[in-house]
C-alpha positions in Angstrom: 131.6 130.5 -7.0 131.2 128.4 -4.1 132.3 124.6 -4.1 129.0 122.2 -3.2 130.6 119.4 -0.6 128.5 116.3 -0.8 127.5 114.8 2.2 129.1 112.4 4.6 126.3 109.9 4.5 123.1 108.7 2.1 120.1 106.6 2.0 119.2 104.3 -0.5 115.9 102.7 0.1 114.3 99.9 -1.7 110.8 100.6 -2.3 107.7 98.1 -2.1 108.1 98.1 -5.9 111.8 96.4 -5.6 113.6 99.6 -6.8 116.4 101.4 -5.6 115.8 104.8 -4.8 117.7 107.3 -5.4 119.8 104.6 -8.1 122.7 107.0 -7.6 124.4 109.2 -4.8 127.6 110.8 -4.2 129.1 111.1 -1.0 132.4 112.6 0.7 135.9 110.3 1.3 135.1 108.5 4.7 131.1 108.6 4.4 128.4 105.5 4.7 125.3 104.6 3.1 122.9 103.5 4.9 120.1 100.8 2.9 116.6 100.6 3.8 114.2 97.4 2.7 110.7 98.9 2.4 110.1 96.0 0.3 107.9 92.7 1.5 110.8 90.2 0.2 114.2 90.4 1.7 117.1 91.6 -0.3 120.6 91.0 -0.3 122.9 94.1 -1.2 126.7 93.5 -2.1 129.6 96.0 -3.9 129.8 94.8 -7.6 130.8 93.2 -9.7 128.8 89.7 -9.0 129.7 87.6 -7.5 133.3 87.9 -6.4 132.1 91.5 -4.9 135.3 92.8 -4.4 135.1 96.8 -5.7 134.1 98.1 -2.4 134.6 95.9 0.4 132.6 98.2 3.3 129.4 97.8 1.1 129.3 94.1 2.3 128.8 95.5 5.5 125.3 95.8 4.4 124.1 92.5 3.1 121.1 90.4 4.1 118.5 93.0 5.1 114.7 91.4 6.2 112.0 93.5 5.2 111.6 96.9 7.0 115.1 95.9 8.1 118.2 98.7 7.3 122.0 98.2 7.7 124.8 101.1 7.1 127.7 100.5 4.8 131.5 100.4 6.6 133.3 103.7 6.0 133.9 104.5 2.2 137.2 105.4 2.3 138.8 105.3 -1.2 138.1 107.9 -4.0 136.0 106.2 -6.4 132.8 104.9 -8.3 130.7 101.8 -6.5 128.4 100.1 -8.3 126.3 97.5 -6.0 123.3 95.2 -6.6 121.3 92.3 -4.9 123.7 89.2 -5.0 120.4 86.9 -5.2 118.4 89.2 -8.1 122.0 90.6 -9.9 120.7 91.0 -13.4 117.7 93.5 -11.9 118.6 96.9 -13.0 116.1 98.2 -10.4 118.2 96.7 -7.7 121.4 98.0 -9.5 122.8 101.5 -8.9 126.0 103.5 -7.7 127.5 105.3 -4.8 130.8 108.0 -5.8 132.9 109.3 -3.3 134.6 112.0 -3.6 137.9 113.3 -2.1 136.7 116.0 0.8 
């Protein structure tokens, strides 16, 4: 049986409907996430929890992002789950999702 290693990097793109997509995506020790704002109102993307934002610091990296604007997380360095949102829309579970990396 042969081990599948996630890859380094992912997208997460918010769609002109205001949803994440994919809500999920697992990545190796080290990787980025790069967001994409499809959407016609601008969106703020932080690490949770809300509004201290403090589980994964390189997500802040991210942030404000203008419609049609992207921005790629810092390295994700430590083994773990992320769970991120929009800091101005936090309660919108279609903004809402999570990022695991895993040890390479």
């Amino acid at each position: 049986m042969i081990a599948t290693i996630p890859p380094s990097s992912a997208t997460i793109t918010i769609g002109s409907n205001g949803v994440v997509s994919p809500s999920t995506v697992t990545i190796t020790q080290g990787g980025r996430v790069t967001f994409v704002n499809n959407d016609s109102r601008s969106h703020d993307m932080s690490s949770d929890p809300h509004p201290s934002h403090e589980d994964c610091p390189p997500l802040e990296q991210v942030g404000f992002l203008s419609p049609g604007q992207s921005k790629t997380s810092g390295n994700l360095n430590t083994v773990r789950v992320c769970g991120f949102h929009d800091h101005n829309l936090p309660t919108v579970t279609g903004l809402q999702g999570r990022i695991t990396i895993v040890a390479q």
